[in-house]
C-alpha positions as CSV (number, residue, x, y, z in Angstrom):
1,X,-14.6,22.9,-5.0
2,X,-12.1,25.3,-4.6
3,X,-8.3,24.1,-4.3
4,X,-5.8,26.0,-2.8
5,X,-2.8,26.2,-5.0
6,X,0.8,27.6,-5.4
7,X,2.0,27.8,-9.2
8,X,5.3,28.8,-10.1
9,X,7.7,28.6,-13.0
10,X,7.6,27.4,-17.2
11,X,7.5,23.8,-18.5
12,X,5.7,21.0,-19.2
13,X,3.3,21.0,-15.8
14,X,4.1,19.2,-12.6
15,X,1.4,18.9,-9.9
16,X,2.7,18.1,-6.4
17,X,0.4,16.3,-3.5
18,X,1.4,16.4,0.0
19,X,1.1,13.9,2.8
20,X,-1.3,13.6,5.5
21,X,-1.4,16.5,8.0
22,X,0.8,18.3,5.9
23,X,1.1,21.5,3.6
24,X,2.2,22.3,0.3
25,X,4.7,24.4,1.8
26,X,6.2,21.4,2.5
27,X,7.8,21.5,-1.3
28,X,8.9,25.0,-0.8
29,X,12.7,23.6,-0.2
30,X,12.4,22.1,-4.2
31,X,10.2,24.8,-5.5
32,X,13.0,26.9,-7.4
33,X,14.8,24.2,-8.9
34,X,11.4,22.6,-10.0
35,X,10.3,25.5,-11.6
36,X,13.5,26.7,-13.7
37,X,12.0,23.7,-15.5
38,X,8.2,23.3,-14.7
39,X,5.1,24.8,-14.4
40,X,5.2,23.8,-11.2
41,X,1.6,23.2,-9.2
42,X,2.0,22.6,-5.4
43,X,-1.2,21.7,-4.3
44,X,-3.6,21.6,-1.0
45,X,-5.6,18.6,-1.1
46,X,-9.3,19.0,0.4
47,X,-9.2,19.9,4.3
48,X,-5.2,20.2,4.2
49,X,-3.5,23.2,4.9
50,X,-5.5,26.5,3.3
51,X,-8.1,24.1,1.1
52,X,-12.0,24.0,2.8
53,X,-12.3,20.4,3.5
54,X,-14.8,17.9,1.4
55,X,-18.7,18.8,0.9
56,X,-20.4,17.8,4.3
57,X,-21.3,14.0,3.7
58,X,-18.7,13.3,1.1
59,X,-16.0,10.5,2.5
60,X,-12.7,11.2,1.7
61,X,-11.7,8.2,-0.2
62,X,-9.6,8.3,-2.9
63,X,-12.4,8.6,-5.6
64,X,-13.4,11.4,-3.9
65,X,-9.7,13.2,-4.2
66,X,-9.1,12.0,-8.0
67,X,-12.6,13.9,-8.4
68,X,-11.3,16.8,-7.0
69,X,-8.0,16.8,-8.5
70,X,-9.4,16.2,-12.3
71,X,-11.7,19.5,-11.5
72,X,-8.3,21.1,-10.6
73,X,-6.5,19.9,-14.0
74,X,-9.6,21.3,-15.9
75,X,-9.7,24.5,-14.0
76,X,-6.4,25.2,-15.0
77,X,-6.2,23.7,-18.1
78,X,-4.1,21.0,-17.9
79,X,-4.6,17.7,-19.4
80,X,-2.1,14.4,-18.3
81,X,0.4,16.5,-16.3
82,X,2.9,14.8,-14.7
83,X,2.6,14.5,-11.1
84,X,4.4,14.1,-7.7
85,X,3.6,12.6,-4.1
86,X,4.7,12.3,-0.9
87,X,3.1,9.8,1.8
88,X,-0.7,9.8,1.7
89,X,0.0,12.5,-2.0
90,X,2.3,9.9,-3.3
91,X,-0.9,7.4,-3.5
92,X,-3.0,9.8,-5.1
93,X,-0.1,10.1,-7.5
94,X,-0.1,6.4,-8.4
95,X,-3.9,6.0,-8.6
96,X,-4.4,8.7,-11.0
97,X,-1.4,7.2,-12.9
98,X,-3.0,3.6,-12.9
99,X,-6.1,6.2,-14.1
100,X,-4.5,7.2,-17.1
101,X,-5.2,10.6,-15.9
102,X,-1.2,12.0,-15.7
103,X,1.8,11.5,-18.5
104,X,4.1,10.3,-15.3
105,X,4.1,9.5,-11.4
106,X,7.2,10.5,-9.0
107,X,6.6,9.1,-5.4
108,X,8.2,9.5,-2.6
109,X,7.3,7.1,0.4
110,X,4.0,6.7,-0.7
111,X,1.4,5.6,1.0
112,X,-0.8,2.0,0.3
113,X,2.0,-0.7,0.6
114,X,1.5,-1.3,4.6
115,X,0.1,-4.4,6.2
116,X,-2.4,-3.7,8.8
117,X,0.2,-4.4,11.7
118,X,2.0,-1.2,10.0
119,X,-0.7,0.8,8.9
120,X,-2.0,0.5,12.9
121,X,1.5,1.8,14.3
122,X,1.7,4.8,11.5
123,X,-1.5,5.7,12.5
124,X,-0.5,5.9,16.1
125,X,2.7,7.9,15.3
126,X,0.7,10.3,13.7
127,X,-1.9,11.3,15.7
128,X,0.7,11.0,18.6
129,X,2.2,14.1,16.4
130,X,-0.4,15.6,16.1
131,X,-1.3,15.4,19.6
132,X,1.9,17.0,20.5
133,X,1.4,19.6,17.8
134,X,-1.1,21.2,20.5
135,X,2.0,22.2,22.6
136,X,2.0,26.5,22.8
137,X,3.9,27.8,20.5
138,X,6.1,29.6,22.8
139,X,7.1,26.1,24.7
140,X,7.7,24.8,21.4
141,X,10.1,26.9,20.0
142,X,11.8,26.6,23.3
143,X,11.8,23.0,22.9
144,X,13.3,23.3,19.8
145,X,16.0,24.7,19.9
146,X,17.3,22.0,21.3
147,X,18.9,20.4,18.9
148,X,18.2,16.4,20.4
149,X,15.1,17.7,21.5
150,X,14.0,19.2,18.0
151,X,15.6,15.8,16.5
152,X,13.3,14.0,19.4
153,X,10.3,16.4,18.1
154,X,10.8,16.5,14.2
155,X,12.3,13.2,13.6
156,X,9.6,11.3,12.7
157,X,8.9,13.1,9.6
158,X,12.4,14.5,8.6
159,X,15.4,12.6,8.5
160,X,17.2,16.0,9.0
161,X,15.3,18.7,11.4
162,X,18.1,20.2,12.1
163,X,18.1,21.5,8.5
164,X,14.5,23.3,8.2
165,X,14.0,26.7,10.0
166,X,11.9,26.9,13.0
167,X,9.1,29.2,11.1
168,X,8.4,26.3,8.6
169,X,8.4,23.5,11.6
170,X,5.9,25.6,13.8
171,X,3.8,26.1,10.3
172,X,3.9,22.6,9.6
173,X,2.8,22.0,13.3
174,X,0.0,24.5,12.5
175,X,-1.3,23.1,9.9
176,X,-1.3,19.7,11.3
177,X,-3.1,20.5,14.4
178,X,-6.1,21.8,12.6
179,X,-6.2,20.1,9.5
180,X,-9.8,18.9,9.4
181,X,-9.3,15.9,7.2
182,X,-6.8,14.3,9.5
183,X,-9.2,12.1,10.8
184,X,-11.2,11.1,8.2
185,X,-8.4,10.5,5.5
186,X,-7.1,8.8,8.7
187,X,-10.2,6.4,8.9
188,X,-10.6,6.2,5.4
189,X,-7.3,4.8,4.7
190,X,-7.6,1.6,7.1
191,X,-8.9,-0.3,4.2
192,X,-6.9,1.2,1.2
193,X,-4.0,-0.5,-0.4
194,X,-2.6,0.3,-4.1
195,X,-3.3,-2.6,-6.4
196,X,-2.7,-1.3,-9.3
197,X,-0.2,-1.3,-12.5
198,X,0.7,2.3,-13.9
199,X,0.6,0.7,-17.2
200,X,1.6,2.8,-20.3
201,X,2.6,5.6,-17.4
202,X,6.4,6.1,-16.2
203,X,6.5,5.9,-12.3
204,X,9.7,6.5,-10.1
205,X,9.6,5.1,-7.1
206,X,12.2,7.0,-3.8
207,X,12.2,6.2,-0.4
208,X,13.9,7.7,2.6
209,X,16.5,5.7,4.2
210,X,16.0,7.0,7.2
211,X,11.6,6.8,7.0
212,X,10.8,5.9,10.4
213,X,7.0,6.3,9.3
214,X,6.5,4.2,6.4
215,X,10.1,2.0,6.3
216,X,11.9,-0.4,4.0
217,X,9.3,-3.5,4.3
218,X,7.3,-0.9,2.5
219,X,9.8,0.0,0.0
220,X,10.3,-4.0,-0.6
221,X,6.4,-4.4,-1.5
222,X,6.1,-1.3,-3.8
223,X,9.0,-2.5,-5.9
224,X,7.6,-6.0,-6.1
225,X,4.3,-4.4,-7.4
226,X,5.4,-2.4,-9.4
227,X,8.4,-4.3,-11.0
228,X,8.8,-1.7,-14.2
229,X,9.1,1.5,-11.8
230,X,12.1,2.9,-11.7
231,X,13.4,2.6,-7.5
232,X,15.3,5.3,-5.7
233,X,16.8,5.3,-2.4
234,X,17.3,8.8,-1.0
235,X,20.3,8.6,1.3
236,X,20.0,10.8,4.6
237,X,16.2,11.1,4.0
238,X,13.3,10.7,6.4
239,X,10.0,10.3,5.4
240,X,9.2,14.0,4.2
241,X,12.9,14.2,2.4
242,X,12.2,17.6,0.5
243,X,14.0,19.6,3.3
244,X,16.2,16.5,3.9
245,X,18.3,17.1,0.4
246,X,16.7,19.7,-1.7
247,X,19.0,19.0,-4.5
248,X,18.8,15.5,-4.6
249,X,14.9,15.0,-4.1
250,X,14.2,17.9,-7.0
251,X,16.7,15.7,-9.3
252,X,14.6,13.0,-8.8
253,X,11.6,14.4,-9.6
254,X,13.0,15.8,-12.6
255,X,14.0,13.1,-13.8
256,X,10.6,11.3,-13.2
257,X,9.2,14.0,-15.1
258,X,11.1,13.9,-18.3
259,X,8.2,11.9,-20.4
260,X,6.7,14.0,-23.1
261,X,3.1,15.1,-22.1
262,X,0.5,12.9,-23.1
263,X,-2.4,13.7,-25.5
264,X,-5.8,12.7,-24.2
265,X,-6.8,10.9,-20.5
266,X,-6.8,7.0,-21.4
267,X,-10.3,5.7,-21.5
């Protein structure tokens, strides 16, 4: 299927994967400093911001993104690139790492490390954000520019609101509202926890400090199962920390990126 896709820059490649409801304009704060670096691939995944959503019939479990993703890597001719997630994209970072099918994973927050208590209230958040994205635009913007009201609004997802302009909240709010694999992801994911080992592939691990969406329990659980990743705490971050600290989230994923490229997929 066709992908929607934003590639910028030189460098050994580096796909990024968005969360749920979200964009890939959500990486547009770390998008320059990526790609003095990179080949930089920000990516739509299937029924997310401009990408058609799955084939009628197809569920949207993980298998079914991996499959869409390795058409993406052979489209464009990359083989084991490393790769980046937030949220619901920093899962489908780790599993095509635990694949063999990328030379490195860099997540942020990612998703698959809830219990069911948690997984219940992030689902609730969400489509309680989502809900609210349906607001008019005009009463929106109106709301915020408040700033505790835009903190109220925003501060779910970003640790720092305050910090993004208003065009990229209402496009995020957009692309939210009418994302048509919201629900089904949503659905899908109910029964899906990582369980995996990244073997052979270098994973960095960062989490917002200030995640209100996925928090620290969740941090806790990732580290434990995956005692060789390499753990960040990003200071002043929320759960979608790109426009939280530009600087020190593209560091990060830098640095989780400098692995040579591997060869060949592992079998």
């Amino acid at each position: 299927m066709d992908i929607d896709f934003e590639r910028r820059g030189e460098g050994p490649p580096l796909v990024l994967l968005h969360g749920i409801g979200h964009r890939r304009q959500g990486w547009n704060p770390v998008m320059d400093r990526l790609a003095a670096e990179r080949d930089v691939i920000a990516v739509d995944l299937p029924g997310f911001g401009a990408s058609p959503p799955l084939p009628a019939g197809t569920p949207y479990t993980v298998d079914a993104t991996i499959d869409v993703l390795q058409g993406l890597f052979a489209k464009l001719g990359i083989e084991r690139p490393h790769i980046a997630g937030n949220s619901l994209g920093g899962l489908f970072s780790l599993e095509a790492a635990d694949r063999g099918l990328v030379s490195s994973a860099t997540v942020l927050s990612p998703a698959g490390f809830y219990n069911a208590r948690e997984l219940a209230m992030a689902a609730w958040m969400l489509r309680t954000s989502r809900f609210a994205a349906g607001v008019p635009a005009h009463l929106m913007e109106r709301l915020a520019s408040n700033p505790r009201l835009r903190t109220a609004m925003f501060g779910l997802i970003y640790g720092r609101p305050d910090l993004l302009d208003w065009e990229a909240l209402a496009g995020d709010t957009r692309a939210m509202r009418s994302a048509a694999g919201f629900e089904p992801t949503l659905r899908a994911g109910r029964k899906v926890r990582f369980r995996g080992s990244c073997a052979d592939v270098p994973v960095t691990i960062a989490w917002g400090v200030k995640d209100r969406l996925l928090r620290a329990s969740q941090a806790v659980r990732a580290q434990r199962a995956l005692p060789n990743a390499r753990f960040v705490w990003l200071e002043g971050c929320g759960h979608v920390p790109m426009g939280d600290d530009p600087e020190l989230v593209a560091r990060v994923l830098l640095e989780g990126s400098d692995h040579p490229i591997g060869n060949k997929a592992a079998a």
